[in-house]
N, C-alpha and C positions, 0 to 999 in steps of 0.2 A: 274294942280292938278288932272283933271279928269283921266289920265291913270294911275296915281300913285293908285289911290283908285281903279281903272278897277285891276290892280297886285295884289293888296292888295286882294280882293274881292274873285281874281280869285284863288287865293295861301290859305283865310285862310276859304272862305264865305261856303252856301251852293251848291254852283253850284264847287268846288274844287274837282279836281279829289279825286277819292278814294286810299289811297296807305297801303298797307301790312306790316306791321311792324314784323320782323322776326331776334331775335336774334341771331348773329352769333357766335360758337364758334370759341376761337383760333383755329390758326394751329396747332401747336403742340397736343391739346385735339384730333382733331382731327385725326391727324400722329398717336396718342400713340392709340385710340381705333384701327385703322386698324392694326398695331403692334401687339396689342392684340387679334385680332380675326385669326391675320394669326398665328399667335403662338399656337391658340386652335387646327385651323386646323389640323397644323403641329402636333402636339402631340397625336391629334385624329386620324389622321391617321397612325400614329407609333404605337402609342397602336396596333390598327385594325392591321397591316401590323406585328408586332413582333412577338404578339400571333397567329396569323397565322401560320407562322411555326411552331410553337410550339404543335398547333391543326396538323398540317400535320405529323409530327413525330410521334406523339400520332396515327393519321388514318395510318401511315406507319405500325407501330408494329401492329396494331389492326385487317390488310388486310392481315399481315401475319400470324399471331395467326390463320384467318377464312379459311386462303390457307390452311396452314398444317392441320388443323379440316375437310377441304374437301378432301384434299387426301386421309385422315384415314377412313374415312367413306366409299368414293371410293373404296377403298382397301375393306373393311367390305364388301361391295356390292360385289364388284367379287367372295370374299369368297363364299358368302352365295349363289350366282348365281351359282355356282361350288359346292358346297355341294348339290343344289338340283337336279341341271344333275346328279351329281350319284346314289342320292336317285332314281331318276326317273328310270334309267339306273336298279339299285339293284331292285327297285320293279316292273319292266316289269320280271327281270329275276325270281323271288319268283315265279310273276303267273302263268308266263310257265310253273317252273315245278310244282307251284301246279297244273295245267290243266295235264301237265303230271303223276303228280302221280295220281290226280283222275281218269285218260284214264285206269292207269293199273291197280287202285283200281279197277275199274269194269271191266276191263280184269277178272281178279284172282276171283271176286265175280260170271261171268259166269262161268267160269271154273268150281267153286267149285257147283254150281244151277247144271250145268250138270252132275253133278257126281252122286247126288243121285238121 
């Protein structure tokens, strides 16, 4: 009788191991949540991935719209870089011959000092 009561003891007493009780879900609950999470994914990344292109397309047009604004400007610049070499060019030649005609203005004003 003594080992039965030692079982007994050992199984229900103070000295019984300690044990975790943890309920388990079906399989299926659990099949159907990873089912579910992989289906989030999937969709989250198609979202992410479809609108993508769609933002690329949009940056397509948009990098062209800033090309052709850059060339024009470009263009603007050479203009205006060329308009000012001739101004340059036109007012070297103004001074000359102002210094030239000032040279003969005072030519003509000795000239005239001499005479009287």
């Amino acid at each position: 009788m003594k080992p039965v009561r030692r079982r007994i003891r050992r199984h229900f007493g103070l000295t019984a191991r300690q044990v975790a009780v943890r309920s388990q879900r079906p399989w299926y609950f659990q099949v159907g949540v990873i089912l579910f999470l992989l289906g989030l994914g999937y969709s989250g990344a198609y979202l992410q991935f479809s609108g993508g292109y769609e933002k690329v397309g949009k940056l397509t047009l948009e990098n062209q719209a800033i090309n052709t604004n850059l060339i024009k400007l470009e263009r603007q610049l050479q203009i205006e870089q060329a308009a000012q070499v001739n101004l340059n060019k036109e007012l070297k030649e103004v001074q000359d011959e102002n210094i030239h005609l000032k040279e003969d203005l005072a030519f003509y004003k000795n000239m005239l000092d001499s005479k009287k």
